[in-house]
C-alpha positions in Angstrom: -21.3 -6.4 24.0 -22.8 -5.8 20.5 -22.8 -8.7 18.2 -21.7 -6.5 15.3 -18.4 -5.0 16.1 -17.9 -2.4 12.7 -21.0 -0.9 11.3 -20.8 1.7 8.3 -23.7 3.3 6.7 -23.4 5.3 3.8 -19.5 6.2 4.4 -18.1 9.0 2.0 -15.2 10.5 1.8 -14.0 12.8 -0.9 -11.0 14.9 -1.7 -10.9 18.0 -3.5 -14.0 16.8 -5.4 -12.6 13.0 -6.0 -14.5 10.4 -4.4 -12.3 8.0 -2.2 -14.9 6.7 -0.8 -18.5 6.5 -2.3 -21.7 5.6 0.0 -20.1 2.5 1.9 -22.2 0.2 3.9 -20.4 -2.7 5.9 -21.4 -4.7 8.6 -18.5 -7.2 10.8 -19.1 -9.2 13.2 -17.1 -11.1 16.1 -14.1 -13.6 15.7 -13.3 -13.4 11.9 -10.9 -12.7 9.6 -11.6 -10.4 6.7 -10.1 -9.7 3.6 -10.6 -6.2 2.7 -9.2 -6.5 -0.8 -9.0 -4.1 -3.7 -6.1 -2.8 -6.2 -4.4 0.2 -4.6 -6.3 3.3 -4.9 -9.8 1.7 -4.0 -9.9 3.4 -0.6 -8.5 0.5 1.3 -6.5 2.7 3.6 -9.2 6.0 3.6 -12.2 3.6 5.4 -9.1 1.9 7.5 -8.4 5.8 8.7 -11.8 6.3 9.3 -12.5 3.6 11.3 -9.4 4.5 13.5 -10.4 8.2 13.8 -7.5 9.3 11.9 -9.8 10.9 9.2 -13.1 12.0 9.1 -15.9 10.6 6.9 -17.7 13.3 4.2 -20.7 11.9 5.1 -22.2 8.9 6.5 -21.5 7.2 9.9 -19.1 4.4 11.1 -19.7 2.9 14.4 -17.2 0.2 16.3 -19.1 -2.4 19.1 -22.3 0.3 18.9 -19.9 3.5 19.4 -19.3 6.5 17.2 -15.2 6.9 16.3 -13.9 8.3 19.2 -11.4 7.6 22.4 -13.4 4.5 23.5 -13.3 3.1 19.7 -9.3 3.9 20.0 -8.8 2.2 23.3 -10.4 -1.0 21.5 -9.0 -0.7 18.3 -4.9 -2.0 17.3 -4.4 -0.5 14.0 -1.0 -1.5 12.0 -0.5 1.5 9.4 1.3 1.1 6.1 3.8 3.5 7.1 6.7 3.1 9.8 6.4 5.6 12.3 9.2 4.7 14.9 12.2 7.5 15.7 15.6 5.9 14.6 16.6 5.9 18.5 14.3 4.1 19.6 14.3 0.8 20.7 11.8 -2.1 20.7 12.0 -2.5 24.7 11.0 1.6 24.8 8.2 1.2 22.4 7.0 -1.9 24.6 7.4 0.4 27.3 5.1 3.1 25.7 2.2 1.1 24.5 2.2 -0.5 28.5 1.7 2.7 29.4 -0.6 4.0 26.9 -3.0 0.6 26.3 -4.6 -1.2 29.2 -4.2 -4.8 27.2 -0.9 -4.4 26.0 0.3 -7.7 27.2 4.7 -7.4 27.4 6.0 -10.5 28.2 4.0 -11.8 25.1 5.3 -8.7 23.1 9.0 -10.3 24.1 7.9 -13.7 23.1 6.7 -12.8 19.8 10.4 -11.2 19.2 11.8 -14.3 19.8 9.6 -16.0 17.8 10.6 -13.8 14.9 14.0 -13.3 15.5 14.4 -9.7 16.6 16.3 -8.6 19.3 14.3 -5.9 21.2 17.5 -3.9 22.8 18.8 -3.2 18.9 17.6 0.5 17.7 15.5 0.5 15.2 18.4 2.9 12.8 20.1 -0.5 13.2 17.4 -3.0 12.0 16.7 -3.7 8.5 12.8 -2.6 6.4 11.8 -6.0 7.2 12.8 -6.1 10.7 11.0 -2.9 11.8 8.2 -4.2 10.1 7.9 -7.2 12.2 8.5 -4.9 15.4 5.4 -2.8 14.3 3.6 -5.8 14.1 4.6 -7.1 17.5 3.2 -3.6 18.6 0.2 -4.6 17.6 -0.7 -8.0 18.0 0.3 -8.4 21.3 -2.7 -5.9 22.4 -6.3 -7.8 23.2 -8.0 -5.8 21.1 -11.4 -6.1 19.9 -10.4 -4.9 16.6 -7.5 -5.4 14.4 -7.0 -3.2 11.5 -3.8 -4.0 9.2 -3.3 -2.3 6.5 -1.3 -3.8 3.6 0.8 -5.9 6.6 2.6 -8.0 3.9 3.2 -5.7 0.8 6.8 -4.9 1.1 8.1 -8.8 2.3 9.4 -11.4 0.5 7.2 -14.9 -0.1 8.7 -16.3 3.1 8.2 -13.8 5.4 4.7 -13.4 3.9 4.6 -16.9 5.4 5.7 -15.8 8.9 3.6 -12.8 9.5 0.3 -14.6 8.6 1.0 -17.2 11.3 1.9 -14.9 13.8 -1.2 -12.6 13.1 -3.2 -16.0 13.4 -1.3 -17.4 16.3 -1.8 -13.9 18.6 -4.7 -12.0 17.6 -7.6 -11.8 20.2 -10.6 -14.5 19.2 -13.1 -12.7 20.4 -12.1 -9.6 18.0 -12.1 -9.7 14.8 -8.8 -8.5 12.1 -9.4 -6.4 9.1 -7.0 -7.0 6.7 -6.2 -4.7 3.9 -4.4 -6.2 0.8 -4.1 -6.4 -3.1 -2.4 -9.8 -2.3 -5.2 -12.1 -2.2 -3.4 -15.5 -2.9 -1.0 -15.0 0.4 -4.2 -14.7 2.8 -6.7 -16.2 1.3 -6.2 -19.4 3.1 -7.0 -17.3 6.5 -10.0 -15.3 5.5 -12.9 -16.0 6.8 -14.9 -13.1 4.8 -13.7 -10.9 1.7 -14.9 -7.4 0.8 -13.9 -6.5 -2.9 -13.7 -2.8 -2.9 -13.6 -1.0 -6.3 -13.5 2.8 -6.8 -14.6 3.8 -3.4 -17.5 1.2 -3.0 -18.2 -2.3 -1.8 -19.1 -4.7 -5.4 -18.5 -7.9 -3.3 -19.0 -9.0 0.5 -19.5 -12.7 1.6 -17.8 -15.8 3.5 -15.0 -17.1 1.3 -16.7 -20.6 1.1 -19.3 -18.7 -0.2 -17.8 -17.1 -2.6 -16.4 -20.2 -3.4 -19.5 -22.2 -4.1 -21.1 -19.5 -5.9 -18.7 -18.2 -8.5 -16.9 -21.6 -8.9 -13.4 -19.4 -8.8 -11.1 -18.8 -6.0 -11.1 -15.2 -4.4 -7.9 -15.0 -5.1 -9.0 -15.7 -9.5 -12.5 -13.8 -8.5 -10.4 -11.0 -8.0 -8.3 -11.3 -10.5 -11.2 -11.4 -12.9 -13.2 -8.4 -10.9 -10.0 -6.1 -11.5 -8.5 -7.3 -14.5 -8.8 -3.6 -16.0 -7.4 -2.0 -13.4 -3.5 -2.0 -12.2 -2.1 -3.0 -9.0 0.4 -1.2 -8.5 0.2 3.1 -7.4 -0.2 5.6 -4.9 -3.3 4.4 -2.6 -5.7 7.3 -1.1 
């Protein structure tokens, strides 16, 4: 097992001559929680694709527990996309039913435990459940795998304050220790009090990348007011790459 778990050296990505991504290096380790935090159109969800092998890098490499992006990255990766992708038919209990059958460490019974938890019945179809709802089913999908790595892209953008609440605890309360979670946001006062790690991105490269008591310490600011400060000029709101 290699102590680093995400390694990327010199990651590019560009489209159609715009830079999405521009010479990223980024090193995680084991058992944390990061904060990859930038205003939309940083290229948040671009090195997310990359690192699930949805996309391919212009240039540069990215490597997951000392493996190029390929089918044994995938079988180790649980990646929450910022995008519902379930057919209205479908049921919770089918998709349960899939991932069993598609991911060794898909673990059911605590897939059906988390629904309780958070109030979803799995037998409704998903054309009957509300934005929110099939929001927290996609999450169940993915925290209920023992992954090594958890990528979550923008997880709690389109929820109210309380449900904000609700999903942090559950990502907290099911992820795998030994793995570490990735999370994507412009929202940094909700998570902050779970990072263990943030990684300002701005314009397609890395300008920050430390603990969060670290960043703390050093700047005299919370991440959350950091950030604030870092990206003052630039809006939060738009289309992401």
């Amino acid at each position: 097992m290699n102590e680093l778990l995400v390694e990327c050296r010199g990651l590019t990505k560009s489209y159609g001559g715009k830079l999405a991504l521009n010479g990223v290096d980024l090193s995680l380790g084991r058992g944390r929680i990061v904060g990859l935090l930038g205003p939309n159109g940083s290229g948040k969800t671009t090195l997310i694709k990359i690192l699930c092998g949805l996309i391919q890098p212009t240039q540069g490499s990215a490597t997951i527990d000392g493996r190029m992006v390929g089918p044994y990255t995938k079988s180790i990766i649980s990646y929450l996309p910022d995008r519902m992708y379930f057919a209205d038919w479908m049921r919770a209990v089918d998709l349960f039913d899939l991932f069993a059958d598609f991911y060794r460490d898909f673990d059911r019974p605590r897939a059906m435990a988390m629904c309780q938890s958070l109030g979803v019945d799995p037998k409704d179809r998903m054309k009957t459940m509300s934005k929110g709802t099939k929001e927290k089913v996609q999450l169940v999908l993915v925290m209920a795998r023992k992954a090594q790595l958890y990528l979550l892209d923008e997880p709690i953008a389109g929820v109210d304050p309380a449900a904000r609440d609700f999903i942090l605890r559950t990502i907290l309360t099911n992820y795998n220790e030994e793995g570490t979670v990735l999370i994507s946001t412009h929202l940094i006062g909700d998570i902050e009090p779970v990072l263990d790690e943030a990684v300002f991105l701005k314009e397609g490269k890395i300008t920050l990348h430390d603990t969060v008591d670290d960043i703390r310490e050093k700047s005299g600011k919370s991440v959350d007011a950091l950030f604030r400060e870092v990206f003052r000029a630039q809006p939060l709101e738009g289309g992401e790459f």
